[in-house]
C-alpha positions as CSV (number, residue, x, y, z in Angstrom):
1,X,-114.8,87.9,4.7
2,X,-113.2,89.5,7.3
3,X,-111.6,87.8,10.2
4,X,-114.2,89.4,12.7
5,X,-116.9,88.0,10.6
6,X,-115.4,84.5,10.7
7,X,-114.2,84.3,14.3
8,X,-118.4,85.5,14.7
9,X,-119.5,82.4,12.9
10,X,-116.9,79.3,14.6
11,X,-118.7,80.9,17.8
12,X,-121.9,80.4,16.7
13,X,-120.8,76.8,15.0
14,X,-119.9,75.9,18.5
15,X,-122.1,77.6,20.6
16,X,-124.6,75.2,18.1
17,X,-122.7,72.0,18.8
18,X,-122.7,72.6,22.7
19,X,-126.6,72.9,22.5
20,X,-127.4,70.7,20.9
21,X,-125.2,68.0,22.7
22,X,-127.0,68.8,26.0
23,X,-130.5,68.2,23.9
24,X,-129.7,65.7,21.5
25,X,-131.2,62.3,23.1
26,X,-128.8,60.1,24.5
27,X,-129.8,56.9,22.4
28,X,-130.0,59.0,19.2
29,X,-133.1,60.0,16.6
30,X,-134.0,56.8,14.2
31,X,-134.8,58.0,10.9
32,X,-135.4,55.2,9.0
33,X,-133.2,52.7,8.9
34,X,-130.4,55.1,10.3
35,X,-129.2,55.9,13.6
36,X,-128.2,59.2,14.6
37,X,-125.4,59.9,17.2
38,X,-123.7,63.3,18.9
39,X,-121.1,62.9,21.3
40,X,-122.4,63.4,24.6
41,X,-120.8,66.8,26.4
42,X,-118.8,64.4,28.9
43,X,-117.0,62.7,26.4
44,X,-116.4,66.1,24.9
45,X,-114.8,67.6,28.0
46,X,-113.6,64.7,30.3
47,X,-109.3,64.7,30.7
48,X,-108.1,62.0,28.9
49,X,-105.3,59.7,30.7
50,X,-102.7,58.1,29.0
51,X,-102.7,54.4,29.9
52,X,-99.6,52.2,29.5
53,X,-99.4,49.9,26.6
54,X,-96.9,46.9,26.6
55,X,-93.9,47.7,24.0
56,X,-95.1,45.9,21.0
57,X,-91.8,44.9,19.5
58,X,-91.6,46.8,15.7
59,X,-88.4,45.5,13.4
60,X,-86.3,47.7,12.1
61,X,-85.1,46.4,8.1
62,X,-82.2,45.9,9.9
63,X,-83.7,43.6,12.8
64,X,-85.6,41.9,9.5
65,X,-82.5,40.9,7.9
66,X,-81.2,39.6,11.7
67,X,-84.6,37.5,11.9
68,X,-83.8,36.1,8.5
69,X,-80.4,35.0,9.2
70,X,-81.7,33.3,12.2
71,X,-84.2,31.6,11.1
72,X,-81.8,30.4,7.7
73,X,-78.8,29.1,10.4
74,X,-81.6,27.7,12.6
75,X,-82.8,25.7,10.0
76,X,-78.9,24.3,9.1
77,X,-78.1,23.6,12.3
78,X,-81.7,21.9,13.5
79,X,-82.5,19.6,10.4
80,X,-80.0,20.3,7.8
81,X,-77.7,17.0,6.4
82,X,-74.4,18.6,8.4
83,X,-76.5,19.3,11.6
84,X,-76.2,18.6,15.6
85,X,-78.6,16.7,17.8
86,X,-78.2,18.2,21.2
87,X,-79.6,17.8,24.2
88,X,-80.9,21.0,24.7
89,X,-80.8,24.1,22.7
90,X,-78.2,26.3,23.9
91,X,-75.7,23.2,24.7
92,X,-72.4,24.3,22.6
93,X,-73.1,28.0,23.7
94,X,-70.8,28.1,26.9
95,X,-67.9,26.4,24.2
96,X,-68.1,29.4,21.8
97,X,-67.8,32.3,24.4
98,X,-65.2,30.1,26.2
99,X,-63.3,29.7,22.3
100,X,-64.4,33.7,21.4
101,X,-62.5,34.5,24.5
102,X,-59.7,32.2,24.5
103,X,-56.4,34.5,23.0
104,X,-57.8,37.6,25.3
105,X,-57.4,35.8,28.2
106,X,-54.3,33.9,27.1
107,X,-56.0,30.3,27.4
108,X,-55.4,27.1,25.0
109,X,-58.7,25.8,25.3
110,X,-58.4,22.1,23.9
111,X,-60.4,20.0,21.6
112,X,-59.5,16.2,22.0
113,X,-60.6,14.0,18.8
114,X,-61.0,10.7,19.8
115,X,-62.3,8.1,17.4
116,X,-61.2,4.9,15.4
117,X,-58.9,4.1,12.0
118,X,-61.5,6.5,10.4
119,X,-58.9,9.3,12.0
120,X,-55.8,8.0,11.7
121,X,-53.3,9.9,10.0
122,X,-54.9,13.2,11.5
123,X,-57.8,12.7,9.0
124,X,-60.2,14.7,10.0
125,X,-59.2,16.4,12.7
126,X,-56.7,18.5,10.8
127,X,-59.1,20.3,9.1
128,X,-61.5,20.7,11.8
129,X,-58.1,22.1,13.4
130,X,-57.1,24.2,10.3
131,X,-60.6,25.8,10.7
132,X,-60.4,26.2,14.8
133,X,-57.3,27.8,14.7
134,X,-57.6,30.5,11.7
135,X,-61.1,31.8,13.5
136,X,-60.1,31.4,16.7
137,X,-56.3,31.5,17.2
138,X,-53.5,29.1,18.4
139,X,-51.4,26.8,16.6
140,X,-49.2,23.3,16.4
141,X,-50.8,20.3,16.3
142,X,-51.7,19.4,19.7
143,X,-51.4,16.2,21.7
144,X,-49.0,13.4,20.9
145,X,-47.9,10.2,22.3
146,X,-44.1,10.1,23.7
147,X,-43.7,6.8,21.2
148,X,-45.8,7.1,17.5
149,X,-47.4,3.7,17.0
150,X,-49.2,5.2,13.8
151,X,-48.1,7.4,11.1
152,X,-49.2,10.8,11.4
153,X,-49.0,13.8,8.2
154,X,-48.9,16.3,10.5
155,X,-45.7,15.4,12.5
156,X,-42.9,13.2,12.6
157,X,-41.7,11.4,15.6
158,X,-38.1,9.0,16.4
159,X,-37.4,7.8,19.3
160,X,-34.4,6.3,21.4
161,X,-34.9,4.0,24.4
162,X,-36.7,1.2,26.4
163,X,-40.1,1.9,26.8
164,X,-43.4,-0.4,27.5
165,X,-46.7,0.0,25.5
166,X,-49.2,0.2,27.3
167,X,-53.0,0.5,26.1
168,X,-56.7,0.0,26.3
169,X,-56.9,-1.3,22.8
170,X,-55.0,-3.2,20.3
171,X,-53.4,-6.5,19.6
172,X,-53.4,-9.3,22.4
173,X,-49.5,-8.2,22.8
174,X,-50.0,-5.0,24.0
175,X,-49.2,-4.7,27.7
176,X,-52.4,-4.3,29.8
177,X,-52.0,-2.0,33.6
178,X,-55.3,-1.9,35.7
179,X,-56.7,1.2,34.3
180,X,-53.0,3.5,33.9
181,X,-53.3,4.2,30.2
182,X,-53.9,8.7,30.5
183,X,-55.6,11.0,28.4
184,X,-54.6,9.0,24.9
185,X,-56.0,5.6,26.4
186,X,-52.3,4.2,26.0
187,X,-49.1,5.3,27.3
188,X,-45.1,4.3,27.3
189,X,-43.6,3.3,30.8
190,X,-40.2,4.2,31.4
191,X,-38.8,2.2,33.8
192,X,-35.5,3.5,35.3
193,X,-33.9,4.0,32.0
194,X,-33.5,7.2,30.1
195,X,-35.4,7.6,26.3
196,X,-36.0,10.7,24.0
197,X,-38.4,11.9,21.8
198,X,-37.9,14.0,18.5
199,X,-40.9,15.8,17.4
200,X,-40.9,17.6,13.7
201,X,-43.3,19.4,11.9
202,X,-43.8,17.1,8.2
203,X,-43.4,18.8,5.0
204,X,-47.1,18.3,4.5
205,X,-48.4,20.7,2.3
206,X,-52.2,19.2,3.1
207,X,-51.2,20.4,6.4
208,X,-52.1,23.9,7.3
209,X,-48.7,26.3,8.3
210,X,-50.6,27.0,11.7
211,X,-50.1,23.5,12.8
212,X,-46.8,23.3,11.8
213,X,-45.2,26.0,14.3
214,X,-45.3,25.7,17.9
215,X,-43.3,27.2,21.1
216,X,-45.0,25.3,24.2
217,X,-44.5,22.2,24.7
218,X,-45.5,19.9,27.9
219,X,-45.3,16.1,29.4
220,X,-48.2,14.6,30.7
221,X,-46.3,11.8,33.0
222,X,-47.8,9.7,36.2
223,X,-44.6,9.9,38.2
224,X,-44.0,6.1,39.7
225,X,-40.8,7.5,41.9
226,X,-39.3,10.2,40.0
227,X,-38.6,11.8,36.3
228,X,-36.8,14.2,35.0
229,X,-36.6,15.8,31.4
230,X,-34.9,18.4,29.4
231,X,-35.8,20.3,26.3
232,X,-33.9,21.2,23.3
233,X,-35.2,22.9,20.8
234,X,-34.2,23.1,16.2
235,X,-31.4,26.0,17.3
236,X,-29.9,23.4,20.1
237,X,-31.1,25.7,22.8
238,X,-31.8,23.9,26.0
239,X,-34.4,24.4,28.5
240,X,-34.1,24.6,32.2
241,X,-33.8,20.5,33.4
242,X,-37.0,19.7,35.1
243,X,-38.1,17.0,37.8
244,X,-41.7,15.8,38.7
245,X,-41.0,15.4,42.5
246,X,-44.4,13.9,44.3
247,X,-45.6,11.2,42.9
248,X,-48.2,11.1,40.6
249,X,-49.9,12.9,37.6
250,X,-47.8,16.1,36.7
251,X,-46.9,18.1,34.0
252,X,-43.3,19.5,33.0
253,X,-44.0,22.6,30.2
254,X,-41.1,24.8,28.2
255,X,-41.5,27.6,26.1
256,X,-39.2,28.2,23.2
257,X,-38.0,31.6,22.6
258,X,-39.3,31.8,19.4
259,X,-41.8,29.7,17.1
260,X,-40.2,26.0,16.1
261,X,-40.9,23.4,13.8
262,X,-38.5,20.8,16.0
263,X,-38.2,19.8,19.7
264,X,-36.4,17.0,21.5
265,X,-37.2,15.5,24.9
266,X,-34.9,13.4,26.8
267,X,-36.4,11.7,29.6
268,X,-35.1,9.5,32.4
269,X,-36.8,7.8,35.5
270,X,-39.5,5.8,36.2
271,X,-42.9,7.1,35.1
272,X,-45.8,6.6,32.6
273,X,-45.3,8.9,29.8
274,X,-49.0,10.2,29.3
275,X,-48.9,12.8,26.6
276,X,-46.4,15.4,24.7
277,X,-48.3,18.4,23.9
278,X,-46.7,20.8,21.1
279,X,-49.0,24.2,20.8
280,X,-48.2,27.8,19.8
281,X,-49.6,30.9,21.4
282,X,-53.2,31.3,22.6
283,X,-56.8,30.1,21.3
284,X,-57.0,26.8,20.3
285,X,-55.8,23.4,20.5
286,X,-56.8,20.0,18.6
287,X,-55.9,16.6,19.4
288,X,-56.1,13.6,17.3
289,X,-56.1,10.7,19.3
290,X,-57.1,7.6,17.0
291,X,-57.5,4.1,18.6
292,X,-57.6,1.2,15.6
293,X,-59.9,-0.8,16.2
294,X,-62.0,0.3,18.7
295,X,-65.8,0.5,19.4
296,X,-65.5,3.5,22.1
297,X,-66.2,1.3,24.6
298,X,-62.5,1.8,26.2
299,X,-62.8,4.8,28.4
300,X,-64.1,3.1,31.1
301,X,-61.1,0.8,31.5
302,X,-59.0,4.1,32.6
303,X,-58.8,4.7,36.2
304,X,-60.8,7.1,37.1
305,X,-59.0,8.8,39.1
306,X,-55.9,8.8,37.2
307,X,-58.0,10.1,33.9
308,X,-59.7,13.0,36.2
309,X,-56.4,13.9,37.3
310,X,-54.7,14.2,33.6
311,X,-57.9,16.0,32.6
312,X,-57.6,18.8,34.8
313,X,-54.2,19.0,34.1
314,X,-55.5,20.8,30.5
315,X,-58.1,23.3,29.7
316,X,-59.9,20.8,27.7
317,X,-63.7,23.0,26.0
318,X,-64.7,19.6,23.8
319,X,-64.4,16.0,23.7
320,X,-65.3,14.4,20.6
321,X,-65.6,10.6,21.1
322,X,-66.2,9.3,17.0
323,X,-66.8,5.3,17.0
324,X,-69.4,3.1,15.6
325,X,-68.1,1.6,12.3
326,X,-66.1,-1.0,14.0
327,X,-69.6,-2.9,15.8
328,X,-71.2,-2.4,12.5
329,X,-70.8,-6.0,11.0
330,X,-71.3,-8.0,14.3
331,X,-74.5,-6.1,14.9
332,X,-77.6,-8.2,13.6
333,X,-80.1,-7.9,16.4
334,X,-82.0,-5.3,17.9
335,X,-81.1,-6.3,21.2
336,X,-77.4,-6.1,20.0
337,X,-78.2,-2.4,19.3
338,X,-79.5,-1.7,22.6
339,X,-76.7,-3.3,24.6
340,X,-74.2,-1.5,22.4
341,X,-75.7,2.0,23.2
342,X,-76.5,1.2,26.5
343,X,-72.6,0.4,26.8
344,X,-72.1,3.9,24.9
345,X,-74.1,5.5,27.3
346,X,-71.6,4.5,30.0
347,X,-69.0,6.0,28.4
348,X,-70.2,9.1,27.7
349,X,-71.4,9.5,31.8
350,X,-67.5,8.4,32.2
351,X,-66.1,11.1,30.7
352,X,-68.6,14.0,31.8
353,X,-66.8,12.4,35.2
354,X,-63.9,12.5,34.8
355,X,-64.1,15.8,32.7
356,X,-67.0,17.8,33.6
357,X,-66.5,20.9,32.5
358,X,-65.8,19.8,28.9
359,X,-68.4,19.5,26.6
360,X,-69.3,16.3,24.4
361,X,-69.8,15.2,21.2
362,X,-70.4,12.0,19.5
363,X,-69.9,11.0,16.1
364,X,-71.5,7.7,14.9
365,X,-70.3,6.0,11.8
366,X,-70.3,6.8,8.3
367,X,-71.9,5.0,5.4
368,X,-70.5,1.0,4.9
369,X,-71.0,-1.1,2.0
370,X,-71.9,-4.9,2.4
371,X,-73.0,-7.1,-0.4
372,X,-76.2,-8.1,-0.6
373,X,-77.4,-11.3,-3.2
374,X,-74.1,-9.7,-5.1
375,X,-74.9,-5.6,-4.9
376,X,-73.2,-3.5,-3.0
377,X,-75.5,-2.1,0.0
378,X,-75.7,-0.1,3.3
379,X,-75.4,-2.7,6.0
380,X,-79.1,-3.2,7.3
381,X,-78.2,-1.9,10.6
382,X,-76.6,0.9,9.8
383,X,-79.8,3.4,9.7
384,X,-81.4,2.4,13.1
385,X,-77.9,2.2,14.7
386,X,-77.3,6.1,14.0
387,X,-80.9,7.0,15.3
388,X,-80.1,4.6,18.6
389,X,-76.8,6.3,19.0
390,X,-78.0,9.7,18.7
391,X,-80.8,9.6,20.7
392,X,-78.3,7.9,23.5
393,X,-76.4,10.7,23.2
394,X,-77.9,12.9,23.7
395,X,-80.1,11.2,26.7
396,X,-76.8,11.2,28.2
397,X,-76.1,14.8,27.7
398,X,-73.8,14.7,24.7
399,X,-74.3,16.0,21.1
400,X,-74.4,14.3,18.5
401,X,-73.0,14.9,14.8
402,X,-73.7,12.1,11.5
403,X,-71.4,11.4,9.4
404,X,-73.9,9.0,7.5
405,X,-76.4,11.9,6.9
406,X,-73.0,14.3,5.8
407,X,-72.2,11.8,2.9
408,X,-75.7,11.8,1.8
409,X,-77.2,8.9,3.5
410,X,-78.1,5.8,2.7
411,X,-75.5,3.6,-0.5
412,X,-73.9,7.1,-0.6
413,X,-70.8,5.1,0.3
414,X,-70.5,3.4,-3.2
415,X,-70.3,6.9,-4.9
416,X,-67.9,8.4,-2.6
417,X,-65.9,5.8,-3.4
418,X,-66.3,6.2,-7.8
419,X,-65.4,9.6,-6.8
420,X,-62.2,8.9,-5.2
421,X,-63.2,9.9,-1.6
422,X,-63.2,6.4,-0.3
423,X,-61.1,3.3,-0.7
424,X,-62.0,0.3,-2.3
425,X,-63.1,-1.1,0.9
426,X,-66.4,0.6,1.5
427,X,-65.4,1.5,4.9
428,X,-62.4,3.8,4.9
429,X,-62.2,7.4,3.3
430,X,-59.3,8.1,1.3
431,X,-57.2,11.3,2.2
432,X,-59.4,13.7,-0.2
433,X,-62.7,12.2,1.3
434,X,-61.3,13.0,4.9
435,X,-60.1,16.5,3.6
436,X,-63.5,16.7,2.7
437,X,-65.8,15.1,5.9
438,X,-63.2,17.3,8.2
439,X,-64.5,20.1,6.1
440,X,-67.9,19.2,6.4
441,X,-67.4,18.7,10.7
442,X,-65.9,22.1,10.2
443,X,-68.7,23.5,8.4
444,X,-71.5,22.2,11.0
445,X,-69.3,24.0,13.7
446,X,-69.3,27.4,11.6
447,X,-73.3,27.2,11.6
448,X,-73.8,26.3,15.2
449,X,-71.2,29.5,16.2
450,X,-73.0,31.9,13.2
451,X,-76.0,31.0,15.0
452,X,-74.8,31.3,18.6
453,X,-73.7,34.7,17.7
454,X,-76.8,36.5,15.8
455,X,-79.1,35.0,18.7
456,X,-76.8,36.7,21.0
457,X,-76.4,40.4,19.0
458,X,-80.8,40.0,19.0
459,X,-80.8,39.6,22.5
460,X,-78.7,42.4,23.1
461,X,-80.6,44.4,20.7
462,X,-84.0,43.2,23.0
463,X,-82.0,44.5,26.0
C-alpha cells in the first residue's frame, strides 16, 4: 500500500472517530449486560494542566541499606542489654558533634567518671577512655588528686609535704570543711608550707599507650591567700614559676615541649589543692574519680558555688555519676527505695547546676549476690531498684546506662564470678570483668554515636 493510500485511510479512521463522538450518546448504548462508552470530544480536546503532586519520597538501594542500619542501631541503642534510657531522643546528640569536633577546634572536652570501689583502680574508665581517645583524639589520663589515697594502674603518684585531707566521704577521720572539697569531692589543704607532687605514667601494659603520654598539665587550687607552683618535667626542664594572685578558684597550666611520661609539681602557700590534670593534645579527656564507699549522695555537700566555679574552669561534655551497689543491702522497703531516688534526684538537679552545659549520665549497680535459705541469689531489691533509678533519671534529665542488664541480668553475678570476671565476694569485678564492663560502657557509646551519625547523613540526604 502506498503511503498516499494510508495517510487516505488514518483520515477517514479519524474523521470516523470525531463523528461519532459528537453522536455517540453521552450515557452510552446498553447491549445487554454491557455498557458502551466513547470519549466525549471535550475530553478529547481540553489542555491538560499539570497539577503539583507532593514529592513522594522513593529509596534509592542505597537509602535502603541507610534505613536498615537505622533501624538495626535503633533497636541496640532503644531495647538492647547494653542500651541507654534517656530522657528524650536526641539527648547525647549535642555531646557527639561537640566530641566529632573537639581536635578541629583544639578543645579537650572532658568526661568526668564518678562512681564507687566498683572504679577504683581506673576500672572501667580506662577502657571507656582507651575507646574515647583512639576515635576521637587526646591523650594522658586525665584528672588526678594532688595526694593519691588509692592505687591507680594508670599512674603513679609520691608525694612530699604537709597536707590536710579533706573529703565528702570516707572514714570518720577524714577532715570535714563546709562544702570546700572541688571537682573530686575531696581535696589536700596546704597550709603555708610548701609540698610536691610526682606524677608517672605505670608500666601498665592493660593500660592503653594513649594514656600514658601527656604535655599539659594544670592545678585546680581555691587560693586561701596565695600559691605558687613550678613545673619540671622527666628531662628536668622547668616551667615558668607561676602564682594564683586573687583569691579563689584558679587554675595554673604548663605545656611541655614535647610528649612526657613524668611531671613534678612543687607547690607552696596556702590553698586547697583541687585537681592535677595531665592531658595530651586535643579531643578527649577522661577522669576517674572513685569515692569508696559512697551512695552518690555526696555532691550536694560541695558548695555550690565553689563546685560551679571549678566546673567552668574545664570544658567538661559528660558527667557520669555510677553509684547504687553500696545502698543495696540496707535497702528492704519500698519506701526506702523511694527516699533513696528521691535523694538521687537531688543530686543529679545539683550537678546540672553547677554544670549545665554538661551532659549526664547515671549508672546504677551491677548484679550482687546474697544468700538466700543457703543459695546464692540477686538481692530482692536489686531489680526494682534499677527500674526506680532509671526512671529517676531520667525524670531529672539524666540518662541512664545498666550495668545489671550488661552482665545478663538477674544471678548473672554468680557466673561472672566462675568465670573469673568477679571476685569471690559477689559484689566486686575482678580486673578482666572491669576490662570487660568498660568494654561493654564503650560499646553502648559506639551505638548511640553510629546512630547519631546515619540519622544525621539521612537527614542531609532529605535536605
Amino acid at each position: 500500500m502506498k503511503a498516499r493510500e494510508i495517510l487516505r485511510v488514518f483520515v477517514i479512521v479519524i474523521v470516523s472517530l470525531f463523528a461519532l463522538s459528537i453522536c455517540f450518546p453521552h450515557d452510552g448504548i446498553n447491549i445487554g449486560s454491557l455498557n458502551l462508552r466513547l470519549p466525549s470530544l471535550h475530553s478529547l480536546v481540553e489542555s491538560r494542566q499539570s497539577v503539583p503532586l507532593e514529592p513522594v519520597y522513593e529509596p534509592s538501594p542505597g537509602q535502603m541499606i541507610l534505613n536498615d542500619s537505622i533501624a538495626y542501631y535503633h533497636r541496640l541503642v532503644d531495647s538492647g542489654k547494653l542500651r541507654f534510657w534517656l530522657p528524650e531522643p536526641h539527648y547525647l546528640d549535642a555531646f557527639w558533634s561537640t566530641v566529632e569536633q573537639a581536635q578541629a577546634n583544639r578543645r579537650t572536652v572532658r568526661i568526668m567518671h564518678y562512681g564507687d570501689s566498683q572504679i577504683e583502680l581506673d576500672h572501667i574508665s580506662s577502657r571507656l577512655r582507651a575507646y574515647m581517645q583512639g576515635n576521637y583524639g587526646g591523650g594522658g589520663p586525665g584528672m588526678l588528686p594532688f595526694h593519691t589515697t588509692t592505687p591507680n594502674m594508670t599512674m603513679r603518684q609520691s608525694n612530699s609535704g604537709e597536707l590536710v585531707h579533706l573529703a565528702s566521704f570516707g572514714d570518720s577521720l577524714t577532715v570535714r570543711s563546709r562544702g570546700n572539697y572541688g571537682l573530686m569531692m575531696q581535696c589536700f589543704r596546704l597550709e603555708g608550707g610548701s609540698a610536691t607532687v610526682t606524677v608517672k605514667s605505670a608500666n601498665n601494659t592493660r593500660v592503653d599507650d594513649a594514656a600514658k603520654r601527656f604535655e599539659h598539665v594544670r592545678l585546680i587550687a581555691n587560693n586561701r591567700s596565695s600559691l605558687t607552683a613550678e613545673f619540671t618535667d622527666l628531662k628536668g626542664n622547668k616551667g615558668p614559676q607561676q602564682k594564683i594572685a586573687p583569691q579563689g578558684v584558679g587554675v595554673l597550666a604548663w605545656s611541655t615541649d614535647s610528649i612526657t611520661s613524668a611531671v613534678r609539681l612543687r607547690v607552696s602557700g596556702s590553698a586547697d589543692l583541687y585537681a592535677v590534670t595531665v592531658d595530651a593534645g586535643y579531643g578527649v579527656a577522661v577522669d576517674n574519680i572513685p569515692m569508696r564507699g559512697c551512695s552518690g549522695q555526696q555532691f550536694t555537700l560541695v558548695n555550690e558555688q565553689l563546685l560551679t566555679a571549678a566546673y567552668s574552669t574545664l570544658d567538661v561534655g559528660l558527667i557520669i555519676m555510677q553509684f547504687g551497689g553500696n545502698s543495696v543491702p540496707y535497702i528492704k522497703r519500698e519506701s526506702e527505695i523511694s527516699t533513696y531516688c528521691q535523694s538521687i534526684g537531688k543530686q543529679i538537679d545539683y550537678v546540672h547546676r553547677c554544670c549545665p552545659k554538661a551532659k549526664i549520665l547515671f549508672i546504677g549497680p551491677s548484679d550482687m549476690s546474697t544468700r538466700i535459705k543457703g543459695e546464692l541469689q540477686t538481692y530482692p531489691i536489686i531489680p526494682q531498684l534499677i527500674d526506680s533509678l532509671s526512671a529517676t533519671a531520667t525524670a531529672h534529665g539524666a540518662a541512664y546506662w545498666s550495668i545489671y542488664h550488661a552482665m545478663g541480668g538477674y544471678n548473672s553475678m554468680p557466673q561472672w564470678t566462675r568465670q573469673g570476671l568477679a571476685g569471690n565476694d559477689y559484689i566486686h569485678f575482678s580486673q578482666k570483668g572491669a576490662d570487660r564492663m568498660g568494654d561493654m560502657l564503650a560499646e553502648a557509646f559506639d551505638n548511640s554515636h553510629r546512630l547519631y551519625q546515619l540519622e544525621r547523613r539521612k537527614k542531609g540526604a532529605k535536605q
